[in-house]
N, C-alpha and C positions, 0 to 999 in steps of 0.2 A: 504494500500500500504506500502511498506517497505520504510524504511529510507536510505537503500541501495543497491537500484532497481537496478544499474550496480553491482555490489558487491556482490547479492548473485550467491552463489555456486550453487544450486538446478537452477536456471536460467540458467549457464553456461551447468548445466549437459543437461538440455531438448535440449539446443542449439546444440549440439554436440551430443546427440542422435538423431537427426533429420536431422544434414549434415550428418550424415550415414546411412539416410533411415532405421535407427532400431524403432521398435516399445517399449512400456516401456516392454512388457513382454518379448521381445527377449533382451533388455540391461538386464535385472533382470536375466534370464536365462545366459548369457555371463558371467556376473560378479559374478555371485553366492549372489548377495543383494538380499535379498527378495523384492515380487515384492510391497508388501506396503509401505514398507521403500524408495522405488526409487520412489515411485508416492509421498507421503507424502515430500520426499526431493525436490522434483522440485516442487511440488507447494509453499514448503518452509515452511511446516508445523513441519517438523522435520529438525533441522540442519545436515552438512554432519559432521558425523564423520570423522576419520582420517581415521580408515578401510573401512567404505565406495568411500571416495574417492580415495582410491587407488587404490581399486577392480574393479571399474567404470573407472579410468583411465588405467589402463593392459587392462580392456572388451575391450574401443576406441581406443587401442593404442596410446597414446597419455601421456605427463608427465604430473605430478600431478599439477606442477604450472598451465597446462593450463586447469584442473581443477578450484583451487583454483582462479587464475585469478593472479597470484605473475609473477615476481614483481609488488607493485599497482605502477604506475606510476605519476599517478595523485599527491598523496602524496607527492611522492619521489621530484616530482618535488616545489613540495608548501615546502617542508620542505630543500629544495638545497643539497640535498642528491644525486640524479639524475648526478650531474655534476661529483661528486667523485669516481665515479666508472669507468671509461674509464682510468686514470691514473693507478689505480689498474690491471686493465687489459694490460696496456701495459708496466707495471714492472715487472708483470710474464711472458708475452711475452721473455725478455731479458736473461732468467736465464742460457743458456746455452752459451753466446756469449762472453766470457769472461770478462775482467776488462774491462770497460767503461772510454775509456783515458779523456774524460772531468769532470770524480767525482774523487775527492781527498775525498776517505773514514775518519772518524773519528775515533780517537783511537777506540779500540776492547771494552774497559770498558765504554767508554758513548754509544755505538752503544747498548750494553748490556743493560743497564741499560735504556734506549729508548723504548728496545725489552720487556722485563719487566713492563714499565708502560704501554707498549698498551696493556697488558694484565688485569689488573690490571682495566684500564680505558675501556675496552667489559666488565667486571664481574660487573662493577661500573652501569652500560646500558647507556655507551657515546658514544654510535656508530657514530655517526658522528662526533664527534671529532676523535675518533679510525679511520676511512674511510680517514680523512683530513690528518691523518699521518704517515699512512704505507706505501702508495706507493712511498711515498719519501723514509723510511727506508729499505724498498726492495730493491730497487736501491744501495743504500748507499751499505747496507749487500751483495748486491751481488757483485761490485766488491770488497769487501774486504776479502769477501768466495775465491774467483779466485785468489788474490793477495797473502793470507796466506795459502792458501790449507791446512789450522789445521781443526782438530775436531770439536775446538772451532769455530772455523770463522763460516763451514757448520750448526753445530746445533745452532748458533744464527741465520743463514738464514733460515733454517727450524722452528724456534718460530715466526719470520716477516710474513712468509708464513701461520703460525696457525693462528695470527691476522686477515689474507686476508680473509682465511675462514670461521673464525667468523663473519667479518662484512656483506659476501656476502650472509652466510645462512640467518642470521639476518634479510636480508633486500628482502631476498627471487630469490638471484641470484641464482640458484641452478648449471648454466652450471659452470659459475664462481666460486663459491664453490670447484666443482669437479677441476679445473684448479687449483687452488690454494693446493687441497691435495695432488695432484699430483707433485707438485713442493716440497711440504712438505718430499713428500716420497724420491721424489729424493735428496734432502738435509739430509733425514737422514740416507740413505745408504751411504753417502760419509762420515756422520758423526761417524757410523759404532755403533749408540746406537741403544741398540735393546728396551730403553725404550721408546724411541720418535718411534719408528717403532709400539710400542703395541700400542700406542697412534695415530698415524697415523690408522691404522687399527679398529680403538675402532669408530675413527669419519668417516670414509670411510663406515664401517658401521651402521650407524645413518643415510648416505645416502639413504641406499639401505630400510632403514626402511620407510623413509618417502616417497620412491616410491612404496614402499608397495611387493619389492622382497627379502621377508624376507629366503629365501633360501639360496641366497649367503649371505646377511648379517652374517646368521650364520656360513657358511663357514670362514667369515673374519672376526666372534670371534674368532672362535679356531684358527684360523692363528696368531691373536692378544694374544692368551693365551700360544700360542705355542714359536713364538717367544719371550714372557716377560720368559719363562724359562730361556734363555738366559742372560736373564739380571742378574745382583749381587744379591743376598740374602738384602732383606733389607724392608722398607718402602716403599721406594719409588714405589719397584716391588709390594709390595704389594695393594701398593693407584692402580697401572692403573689395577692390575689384577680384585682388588672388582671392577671400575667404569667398566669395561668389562662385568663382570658379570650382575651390574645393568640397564647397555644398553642391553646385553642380553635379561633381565626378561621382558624390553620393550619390545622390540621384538618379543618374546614367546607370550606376551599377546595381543598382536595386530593380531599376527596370529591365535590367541585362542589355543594355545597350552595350559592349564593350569598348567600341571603337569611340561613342563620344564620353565614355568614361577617363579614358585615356589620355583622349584630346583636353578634355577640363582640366585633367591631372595635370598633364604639363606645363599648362600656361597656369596654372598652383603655383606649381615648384619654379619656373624661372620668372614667375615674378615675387618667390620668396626668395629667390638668392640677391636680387635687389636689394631689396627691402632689408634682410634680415631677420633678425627676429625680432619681432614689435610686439610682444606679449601687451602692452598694455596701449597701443592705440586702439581705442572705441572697446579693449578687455576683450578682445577678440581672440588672441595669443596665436595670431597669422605669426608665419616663420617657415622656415627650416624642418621646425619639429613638426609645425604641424600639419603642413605637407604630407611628411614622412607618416603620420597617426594616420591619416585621409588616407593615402594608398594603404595600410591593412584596412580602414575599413571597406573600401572600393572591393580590396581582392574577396574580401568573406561577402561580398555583397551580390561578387557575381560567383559566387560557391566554389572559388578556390582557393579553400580554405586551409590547403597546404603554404600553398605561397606565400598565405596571408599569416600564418604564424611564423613560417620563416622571415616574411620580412619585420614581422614586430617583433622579434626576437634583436633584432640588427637597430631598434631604436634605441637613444641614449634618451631620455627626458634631463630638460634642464632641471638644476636644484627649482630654481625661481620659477616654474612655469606652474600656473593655479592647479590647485588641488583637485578644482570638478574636471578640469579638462586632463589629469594626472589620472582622475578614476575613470573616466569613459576610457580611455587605452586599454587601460586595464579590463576591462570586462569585456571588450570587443576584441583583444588577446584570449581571453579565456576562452568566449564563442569559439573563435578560430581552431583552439588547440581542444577544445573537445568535442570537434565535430570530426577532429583527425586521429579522434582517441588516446593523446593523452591527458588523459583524466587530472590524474598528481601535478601535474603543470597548471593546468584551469583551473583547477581549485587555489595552489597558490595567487594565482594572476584574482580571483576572486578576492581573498584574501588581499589581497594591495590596493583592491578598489575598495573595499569598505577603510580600509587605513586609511585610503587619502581622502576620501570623502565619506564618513559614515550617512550620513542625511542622505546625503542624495545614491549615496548605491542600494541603501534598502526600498529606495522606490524606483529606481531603474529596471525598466523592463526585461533589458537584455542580460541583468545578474540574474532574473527570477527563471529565463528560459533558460542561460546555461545550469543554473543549479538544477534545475528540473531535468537537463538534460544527463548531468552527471551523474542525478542519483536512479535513472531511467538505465543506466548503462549496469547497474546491478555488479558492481565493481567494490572491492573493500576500499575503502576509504575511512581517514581516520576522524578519530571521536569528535573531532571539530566540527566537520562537517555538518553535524546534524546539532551541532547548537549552531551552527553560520544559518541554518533552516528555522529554528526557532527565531531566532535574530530575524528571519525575513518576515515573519507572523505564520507561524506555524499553528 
């Protein structure tokens, strides 16, 4: 029996191919999964990929979370995460209503500088402290956005608004999410920067990737790449054009395009060699390294998942490069190496992503389906393990 009998994904799928009277060979036919892969996933013999469950979620019409089962609740709730998210929602609620007569805003440079550590502090993987203290800065920012109607005022409320969406993808709000880009975008039209607009667009698309409508997503690269022409000659354009590019080559290789996967990879990487590493222009951690993180996930994206452990095997991470983006390698290493069988290696690699980010690895999709998939593999594995499963909400 599994350690997380409500929690697996293959469980979910059967559920929901059977309130629609589909049999497994007509959901396999729908969704274009093969049909052993869709029986092997519901009996929970193979974990869900990420293309798999997004194919199976457009077959049932239905969003990926209620795939996946996000947000978990149960957790959210054990970990008082659960309460933070309603203030959130009703700070983006307000954005159009103008100055709020009962908040007296803070000077523009600590409201800034506020806007800046909750940056700082999602890269850190402090989501709930991040969650604890944006919806109060939203508020704050938005009437002082309405009161100075500058550049400045609007693109500090469109960065409060980037925070929102970090913490709600993170924790697996996805309508929330959307709410909160949307407010982002409208804050950067008033702010009239077409580099927050690339960037707007860069994550709007990471959306559409993880519901698996990798069409428009790409529509809204090249709208993201079209618009950063706009922008000034410089660095800056540069960091969100590669990071565009390397959401892209995800993309590409999700939908198994390989050739434009490739093609995105490359113009990635020479224009991280530019650049350099710029971990902290726009907190993005464009570089070198993270080039090199995007080609393993590309390789496991388009299921070669040998290559793709071998090449994450061959990355150095910087000391200095954030913690959430330290723990995604990490678990998209794991994927890699336990889909090639070894197991003792994924589990470690698991292991390093709740180290560098505990918050956000216990709500990461992709730790829940390698652990699901390791302990699917009916492999001895030690006593840790099955407290790393309690740890997930067992």
């Amino acid at each position: 029996m599994h350690a997380l009998p409500h929690a697996r994904t293959g469980a979910r799928i059967k559920r929901l191919r059977l309130e629609r009277h589909l049999t497994q060979r007509a959901l396999a036919d729908l969704s274009q999964v093969p049909y052993s892969t869709l029986t092997k996933t519901e009996q929970g013999v193979l974990p869900a990929s990420p293309h798999v469950i997004a194919s199976i979620a457009r077959a049932l019409r239905v969003d990926v979370a209620t795939v996946t089962g996000q947000p978990y609740a149960t957790e959210l709730r054990a970990d008082e995460l659960d309460v933070l998210i309603r203030p959130i929602r009703e700070a983006l609620d307000v954005y159009d209503l103008g100055a709020d007569p009962d908040i007296h805003p803070r000077p523009y440079e600590l409201l800034t500088a506020d806007a800046e550590e909750l940056l700082v502090i999602v890269r850190a993987g402090e989501i709930k402290r991040a969650a604890g203290q944006v919806a109060g800065l939203i508020q704050e920012a938005t009437t002082a956005a309405h009161i100075a109607g500058t550049t400045a005022g609007w693109l500090l409320l469109a960065s409060a608004y980037r925070t929102a969406y970090d913490v709600a993808s993170k924790l697996g709000y996805g309508d929330l999410a959307a709410i909160a880009l949307s407010r982002m975008d409208w804050a950067s039209q008033r702010g009239s920067d077409a580099v927050v607009g690339g960037m707007y667009r860069y994550m709007r698309a990471l959306t559409y990737l993880r519901e698996g409508q990798y069409r428009t997503g790409e529509r809204l690269v090249a709208l993201g790449l079209s618009t950063l022409e706009q922008a000034p000659v410089g660095r800056e354009r540069d960091v969100l054009t590669g990071q565009l590019h390397l959401g892209a080559a995800v993309m590409a290789g999700r939908a198994k395009d390989r050739s434009g996967a490739e093609e995105h990879l490359k113009e990635g990487e020479r224009i991280a060699k530019l650049t350099g590493e710029a971990v902290d222009v726009h907190w993005l951690a464009f570089g070198p390294t993270n080039a090199a993180v995007h080609r393993v996930s590309v390789l496991a994206e388009l299921d070669e998942y040998g290559a793709a452990a071998e090449a994450g095997q061959s990355v150095t991470l910087p000391k200095d490069w954030p913690a959430s983006r330290r723990s995604h390698h990490h678990a998209e290493l794991a994927r890699a190496q336990m889909w090639t069988g070894d197991l003792d290696t994924a589990f470690a690699n698991l292991l390093r992503a709740r180290k560098a980010a505990p918050q956000q690895a216990r709500y990461h999709q992709t730790v829940r389906e390698t652990y699901a998939g390791l302990e699917a593999a009916k492999r001895q594995l030690p006593d840790s393990f099955l407290s790393y499963g309690s740890w997930l909400g067992a």
